[in-house]
N, C-alpha and C positions, 0 to 999 in steps of 0.2 A: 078388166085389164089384167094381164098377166103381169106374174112375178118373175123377174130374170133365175135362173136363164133362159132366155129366149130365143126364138131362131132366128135375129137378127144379127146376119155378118157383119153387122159394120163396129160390134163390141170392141171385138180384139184388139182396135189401132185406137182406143177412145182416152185420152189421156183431158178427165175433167180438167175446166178452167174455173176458176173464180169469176164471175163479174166484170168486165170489163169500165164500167161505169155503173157506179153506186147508186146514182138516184133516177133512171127511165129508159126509155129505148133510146141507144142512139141519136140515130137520124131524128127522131121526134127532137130531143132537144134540140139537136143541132137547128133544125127549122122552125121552130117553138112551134110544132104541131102537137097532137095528144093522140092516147094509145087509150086500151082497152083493158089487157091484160098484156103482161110481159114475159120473156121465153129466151132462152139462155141458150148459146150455143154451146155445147160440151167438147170442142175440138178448140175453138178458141176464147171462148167467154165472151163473145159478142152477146148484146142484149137487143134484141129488136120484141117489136110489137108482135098480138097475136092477127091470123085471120080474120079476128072481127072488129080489128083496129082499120081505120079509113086507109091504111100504108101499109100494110101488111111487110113490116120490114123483115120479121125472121124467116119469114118465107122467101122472099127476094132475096139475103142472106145466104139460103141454102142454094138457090138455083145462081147465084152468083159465084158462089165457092166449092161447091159439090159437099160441104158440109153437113153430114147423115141426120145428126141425133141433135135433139135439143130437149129442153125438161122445163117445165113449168116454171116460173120464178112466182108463182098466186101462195099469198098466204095458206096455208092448209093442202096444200098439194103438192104432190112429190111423182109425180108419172112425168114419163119421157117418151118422144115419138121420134121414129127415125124415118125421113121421106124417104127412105130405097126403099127400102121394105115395104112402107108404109104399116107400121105394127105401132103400137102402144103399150108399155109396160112399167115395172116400179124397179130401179137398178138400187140394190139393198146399197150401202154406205152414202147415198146421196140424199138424204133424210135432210129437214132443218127450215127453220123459216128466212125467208126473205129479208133483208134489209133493204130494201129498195123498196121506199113509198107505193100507195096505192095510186091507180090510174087520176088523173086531173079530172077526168069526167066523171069521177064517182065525190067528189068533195063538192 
């Protein structure tokens, strides 16, 4: 995985968000459905599920909002993927653990 900078254009207009919901993906709560791993939109702080969640909500997310880049919310992981590009990299000041619980299906 590359280290920014990267040759991903969708940087420039990237104004990170906080979390929009503290404890799972969205949609999953909202439906009391369960995820996998969780993923963070960085244009708005939306939280949806990953691809290998049954919802695939950050992806549906992305293709619903044109929304680039999103980053790991996984304890111990800090890399971000942007679907334009489709590239993977570590954007340096976005470091730090998660407060958002682990997936339901790992307890």
């Amino acid at each position: 995985m590359s280290r920014a900078p990267v040759r991903c254009k969708h940087l420039e207009a990237l104004q990170p968000k906080e979390p929009r919901t503290p404890t799972g993906c969205e949609e999953c709560l909202a439906t009391g459905d369960y995820w996998v791993h969780l993923r963070l939109c960085l244009t708005c702080g939306h939280v949806g599920c990953c691809d290998n969640s049954p919802n695939r909500h950050a992806t549906a997310h992305h293709h619903a909002t044109s929304h680039p880049i999103i980053r790991s919310l996984e304890p111990g992981e800090d890399w971000s993927w942007c679907y334009r590009d489709e590239i993977a990299f570590v954007l340096d000041g976005l470091r730090g653990t998660t407060r958002i619980p682990p997936s339901p299906l790992l307890n």
